[in-house]
N, C-alpha and C positions, 0 to 999 in steps of 0.2 A: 904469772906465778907470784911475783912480789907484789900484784895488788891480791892476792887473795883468792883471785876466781881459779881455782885450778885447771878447770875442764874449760875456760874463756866465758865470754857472755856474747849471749845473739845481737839481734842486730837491734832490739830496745834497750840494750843494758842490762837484763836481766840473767843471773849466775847458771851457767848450764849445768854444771854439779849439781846444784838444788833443784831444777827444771827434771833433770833425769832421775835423782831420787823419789821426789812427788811423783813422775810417770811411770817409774817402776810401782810403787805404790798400788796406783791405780789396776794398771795391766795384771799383777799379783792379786790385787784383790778381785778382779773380772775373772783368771783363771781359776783360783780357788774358790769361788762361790757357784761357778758351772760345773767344779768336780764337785761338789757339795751336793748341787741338783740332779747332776747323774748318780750320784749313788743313792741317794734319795727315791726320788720316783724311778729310775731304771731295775733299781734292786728291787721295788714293791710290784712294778709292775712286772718285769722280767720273772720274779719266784710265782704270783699268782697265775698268771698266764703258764705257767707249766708245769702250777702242780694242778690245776682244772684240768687242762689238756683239750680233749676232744673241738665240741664249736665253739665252746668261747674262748679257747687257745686260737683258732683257727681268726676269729672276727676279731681278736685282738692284736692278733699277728699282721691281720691286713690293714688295722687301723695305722700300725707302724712301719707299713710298707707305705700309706700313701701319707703320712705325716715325712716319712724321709725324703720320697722323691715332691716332696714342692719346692717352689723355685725360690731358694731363702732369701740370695741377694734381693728378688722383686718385695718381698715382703721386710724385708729391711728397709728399701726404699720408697715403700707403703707407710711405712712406719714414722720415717724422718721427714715427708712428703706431709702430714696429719699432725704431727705431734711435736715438730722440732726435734734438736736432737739434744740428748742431755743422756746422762750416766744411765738411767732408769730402761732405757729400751736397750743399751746394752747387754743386759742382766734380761732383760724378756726375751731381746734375740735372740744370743748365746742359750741360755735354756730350753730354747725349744729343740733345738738338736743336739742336747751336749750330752741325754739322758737315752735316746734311740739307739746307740750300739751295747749304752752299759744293759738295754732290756732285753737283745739278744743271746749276749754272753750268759746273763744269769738263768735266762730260760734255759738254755741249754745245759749248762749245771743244773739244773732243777727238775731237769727232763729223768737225768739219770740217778740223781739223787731219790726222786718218790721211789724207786723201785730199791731201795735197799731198807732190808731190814726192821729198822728203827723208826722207820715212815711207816711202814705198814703194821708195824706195832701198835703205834700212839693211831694211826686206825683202825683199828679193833679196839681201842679202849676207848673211844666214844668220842677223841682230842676232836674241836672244832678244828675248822679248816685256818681259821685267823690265828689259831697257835700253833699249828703247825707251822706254817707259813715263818711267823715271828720268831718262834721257837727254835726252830728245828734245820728246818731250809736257811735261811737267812742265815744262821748265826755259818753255819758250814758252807758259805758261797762268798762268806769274808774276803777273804783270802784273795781270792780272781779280785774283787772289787776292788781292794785296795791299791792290787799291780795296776787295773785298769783306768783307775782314780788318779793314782801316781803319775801315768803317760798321759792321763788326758789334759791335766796342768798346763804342761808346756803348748800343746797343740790349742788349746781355749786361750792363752795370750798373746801364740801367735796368728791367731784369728782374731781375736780382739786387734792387735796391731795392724793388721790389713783392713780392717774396717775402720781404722783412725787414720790411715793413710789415705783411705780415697778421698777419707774428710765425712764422712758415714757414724762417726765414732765420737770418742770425748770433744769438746771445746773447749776454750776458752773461758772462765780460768781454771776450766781444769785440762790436765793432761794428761799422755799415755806414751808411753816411745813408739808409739807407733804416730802420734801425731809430730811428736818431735824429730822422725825419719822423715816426715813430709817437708816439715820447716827445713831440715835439713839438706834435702834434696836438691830442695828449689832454689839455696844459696852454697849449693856446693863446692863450685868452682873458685866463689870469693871466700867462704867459711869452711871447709870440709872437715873442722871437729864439730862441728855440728850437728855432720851426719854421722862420723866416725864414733863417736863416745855412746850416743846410743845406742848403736848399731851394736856394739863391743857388750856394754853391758844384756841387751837380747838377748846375742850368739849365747853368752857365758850362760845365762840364767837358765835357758832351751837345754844347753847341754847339759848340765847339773840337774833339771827335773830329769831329763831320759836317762839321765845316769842312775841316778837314786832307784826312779822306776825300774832298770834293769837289775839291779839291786836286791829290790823287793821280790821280782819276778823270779830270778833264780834259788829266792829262800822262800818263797811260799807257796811257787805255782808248782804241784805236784811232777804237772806234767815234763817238770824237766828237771826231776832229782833224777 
């Protein structure tokens, strides 16, 4: 404390306070840029896919049946195996599955939504399908998105942190607390604020999104006024 490093420094000397802010960083910006890509393509593809409906609801549906069950971890380790590992496939990995439940939830709002009223109005006035879609669908499936956006935060970081743990994830010189739980680990018995301080700030960060998200979900999601 009276040299200044509050949180101590690892086993180079370097400040684990600053080590864990820079990695909270990272891991924050990995989970917000997967809820960014879930709302993104899951909303576009989730609202078109059910306000079409019939087979190209159906061929679309099964494209995202067999995009979900492939085997991620292998294609992660496809990934790192080809191309080294650096921030960038982080953001391709997480992406590819971060947008797949947000395109079932909106289909399903979108299922029930073409059939009221106002949908089938702006169809009979001639609205093309792309503003309907933009228009109309979309702006009224906000709501779910945002809860859905909100919970998926915490769950994309601590996915990202298990992919930094196996060593799969950020390096050197960048980091993520998930890399700094590995560092921590492996010197736990000599250093255990190592492991403890990032660990602390995780837990805290995880609870505070599912918080917030529960939050959101009790003031926007109809279903549970």
């Amino acid at each position: 404390m009276a040299s200044g490093h509050y949180f101590g420094t690892d086993s180079s000397g370097r400040d684990l306070l600053v080590r864990v802010a820079i990695g909270g960083r990272i891991s924050l910006m990995v989970g917000v840029a997967a809820a960014l890509v879930a709302v993104i393509l899951g909303t576009l593809y989730g609202s078109l896919s059910g306000y079409l409906g019939g087979k190209v609801d159906s061929v679309m549906m099964r494209l995202l049946e067999i995009l979900n069950s492939f085997p991620f971890m292998f294609f992660v380790i496809l990934l790192v195996t080809f191309f080294g590992q650096n921030i960038l496939l982080i953001f391709v990995a997480i992406g590819m599955v971060s947008w797949l439940d947000m395109a079932r939830i909106v289909r399903g709002q979108t299922l029930s939504l073409k059939r009221k009223e106002f949908i089938e109005a702006a169809q009979v006035g001639g609205v093309s399908t792309a503003s309907i879609v933009l228009r109309h669908i979309v702006p009224n499936v906000l709501g779910v998105v945002v809860v859905y956006a909100s919970l998926l935060v915490p769950s994309m970081i601590l996915f990202e942190s298990f992919l930094s743990f196996l060593g799969l994830g950020t390096q050197e010189p960048l980091s993520s607390w998930g890399a700094l739980l590995s560092d921590g680990a492996n010197s736990m018995e000599v250093s255990p604020w190592l492991l403890l301080f990032p660990a602390g700030f995780l837990v805290v960060t995880l609870f505070c999104f599912n918080f917030i998200g529960d939050g959101l979900r009790d003031a926007l999601d109809p279903k549970d006024r």
